[in-house]
N, C-alpha and C positions, 0 to 999 in steps of 0.2 A: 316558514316555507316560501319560497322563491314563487312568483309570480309570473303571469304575461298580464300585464294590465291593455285592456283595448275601450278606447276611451269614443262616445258616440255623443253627435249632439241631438237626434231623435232618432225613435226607433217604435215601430208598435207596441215591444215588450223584449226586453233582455233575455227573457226565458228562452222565447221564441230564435230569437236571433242566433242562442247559443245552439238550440238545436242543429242549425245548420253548417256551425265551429264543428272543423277537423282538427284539433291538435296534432302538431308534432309527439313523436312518440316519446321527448324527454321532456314535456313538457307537464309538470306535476299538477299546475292551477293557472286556468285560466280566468281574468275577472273583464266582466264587461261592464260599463257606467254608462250609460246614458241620462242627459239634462230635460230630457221630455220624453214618455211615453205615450205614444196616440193610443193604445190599447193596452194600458197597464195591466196586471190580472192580478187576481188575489186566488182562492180557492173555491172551485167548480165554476159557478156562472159570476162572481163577484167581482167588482175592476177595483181599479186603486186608482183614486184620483188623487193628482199630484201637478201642484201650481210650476211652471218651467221652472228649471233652475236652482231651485229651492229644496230638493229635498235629495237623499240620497236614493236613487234606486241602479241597482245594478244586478248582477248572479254573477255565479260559482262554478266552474266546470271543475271537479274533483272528482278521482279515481279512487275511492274509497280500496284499504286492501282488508280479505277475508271478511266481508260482513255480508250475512246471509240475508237472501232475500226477507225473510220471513220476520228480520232484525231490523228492516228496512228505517222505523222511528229512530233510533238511534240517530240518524244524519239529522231529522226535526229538534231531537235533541241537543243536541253539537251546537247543532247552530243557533237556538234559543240562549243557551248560553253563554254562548259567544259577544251576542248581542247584550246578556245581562250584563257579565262584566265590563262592556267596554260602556256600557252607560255608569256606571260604579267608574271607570276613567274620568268623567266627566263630570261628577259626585253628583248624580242620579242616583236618589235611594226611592226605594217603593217601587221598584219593579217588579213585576208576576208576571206569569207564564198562563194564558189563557188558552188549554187545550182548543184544539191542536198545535197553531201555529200564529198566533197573536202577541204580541208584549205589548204591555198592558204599564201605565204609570198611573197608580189607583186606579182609577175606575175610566179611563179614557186610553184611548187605541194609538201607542207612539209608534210600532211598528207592524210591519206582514211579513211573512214568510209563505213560500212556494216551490215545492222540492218536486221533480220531477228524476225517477230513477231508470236507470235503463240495464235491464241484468243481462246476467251468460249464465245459464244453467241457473243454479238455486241460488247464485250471487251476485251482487251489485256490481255490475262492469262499471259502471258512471253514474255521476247524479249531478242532476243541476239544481243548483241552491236559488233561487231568487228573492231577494232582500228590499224591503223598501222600509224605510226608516223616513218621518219628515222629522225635519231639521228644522228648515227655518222657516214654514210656511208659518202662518199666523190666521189666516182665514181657511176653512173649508166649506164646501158647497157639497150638497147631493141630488145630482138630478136624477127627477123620476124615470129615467132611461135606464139606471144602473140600478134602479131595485131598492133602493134605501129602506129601509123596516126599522124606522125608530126602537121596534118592542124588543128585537133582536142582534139588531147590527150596533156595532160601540160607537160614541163621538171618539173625533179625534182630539189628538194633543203633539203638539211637535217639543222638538228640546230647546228651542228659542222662548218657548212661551213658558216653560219651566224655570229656564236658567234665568231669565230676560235676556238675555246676548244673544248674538250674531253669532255661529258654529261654521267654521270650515269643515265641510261635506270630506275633502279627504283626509282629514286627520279622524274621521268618526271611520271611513273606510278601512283606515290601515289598522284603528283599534282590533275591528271586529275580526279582521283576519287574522290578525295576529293573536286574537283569542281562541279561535277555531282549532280546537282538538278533536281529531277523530281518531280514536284506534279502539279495536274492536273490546281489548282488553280492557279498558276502561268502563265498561256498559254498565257496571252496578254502579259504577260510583257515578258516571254521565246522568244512570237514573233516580240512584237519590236525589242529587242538588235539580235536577226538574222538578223530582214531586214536592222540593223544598218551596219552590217557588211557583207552587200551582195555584192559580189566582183562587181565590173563592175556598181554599181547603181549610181545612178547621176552623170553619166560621161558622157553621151549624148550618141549616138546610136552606136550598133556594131554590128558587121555581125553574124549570128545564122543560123542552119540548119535545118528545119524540114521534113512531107514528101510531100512538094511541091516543097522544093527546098529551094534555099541559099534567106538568107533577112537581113535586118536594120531592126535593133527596140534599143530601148530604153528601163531596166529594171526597172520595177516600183517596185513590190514587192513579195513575197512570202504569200500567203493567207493561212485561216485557216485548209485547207485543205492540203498543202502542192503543192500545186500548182506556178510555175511559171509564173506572170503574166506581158506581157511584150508590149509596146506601140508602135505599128509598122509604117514606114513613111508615112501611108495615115490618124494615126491620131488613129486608130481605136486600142483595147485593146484584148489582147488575153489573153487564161490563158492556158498552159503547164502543163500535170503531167508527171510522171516520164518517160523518156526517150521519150518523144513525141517529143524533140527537145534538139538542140547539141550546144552551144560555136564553134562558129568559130575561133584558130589560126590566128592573122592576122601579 
């Protein structure tokens, strides 16, 4: 899929920024990069700290076609994927899919996601994808400003410290795009290979948080709503949507 690439050297957050992108009406995808975000964002109050330079972070301005609002995960999906395979480019193996929008290289945080939809009627007119992936950071830091919660939130791991090499940021950009499938038809098979790749799933029960308190369960799977559905010790089946419940640190 044919591109506008628009290239920034800082910005508060890419997400942000597209909000305010008009596209051209022949214009299929737009991609913004920025080398520093002063207010990176992750999901609800969470930031994405990211050393200049070093990492990739950019978004997506895609006009998804016929995908209902209510179908809205699907584009979380897409793009989780996107991001597996193009680490599988790289021979990254051990990557999971940390509901919602985490990728995960065993037990440490290589990438975020941040999808922001904007609909017409019961369907997705647009969605901005926003992607941060570190590459080649080697240090991270969390200051108490941004909320850090050891018990909850993942350490990081970038793909330099995997591979031990140095990663040009746009040959991981053009990967990922170029793995980006979105069509509406695809949606069982989109959501098989997620719940393939669901961190934590059949590995038997581990601690979660919701708003009753701390628990065991077991993940079963990700549903077509985008729902986390998870099997708790008395047997019985819950289903989760977004942030109605937390990964417990253990």
């Amino acid at each position: 899929m044919e591109a506008k690439l628009i290239r920034l050297d800082e910005v508060d957050s890419t997400n942000r920024w597209m909000r305010d992108y008009v596209p051209p009406a022949e214009e299929p995808m737009t991609i913004c990069t920025a080398d520093f975000q002063t207010a990176g964002q992750g999901c609800g109050a969470n930031s994405w700290e990211s050393e200049r330079g070093k990492n990739l972070l950019f978004s997506l301005l895609i006009h998804p076609e016929n995908i209902a609002a209510r179908a809205q995960f699907q584009i979380s999906m897409a793009a989780s994927l996107a991001i597996s395979d193009a680490m599988a480019d790289f021979g990254i193996e051990g990557i999971r899919v940390k509901w919602p929008n985490d990728i995960y290289w065993r037990d440490w945080k290589l990438c975020g996601i941040l999808i922001e939809n904007r609909l017409s009627g019961t369907t997705i007119r647009d969605s901005i994808v926003g992607i941060g992936v570190n590459v080649n950071q080697t240090e991270f830091r969390f200051p108490k400003a941004i909320g850090h919660d050891p018990k909850t939130d993942p350490s990081p791991v970038s793909m330099r410290q995997i591979l031990g090499r140095e990663i040009e940021r746009e040959t991981v950009l053009r990967s990922i795009v170029g793995h980006l499938k979105l069509c509406s038809c695809m949606a069982d098979y989109t959501r098989m290979r997620y719940n393939a790749l669901l961190y934590r799933r059949n590995q038997g029960a581990f601690p979660f948080r919701d708003k009753n308190g701390e628990f065991q369960a077991e993940i079963l799977e990700v549903d077509e709503l985008g729902r986390l559905l998870l099997k708790k010790a008395d047997g019985q089946a819950a289903a989760y949507a977004f942030k109605e419940v937390r990964f417990i640190r253990e």
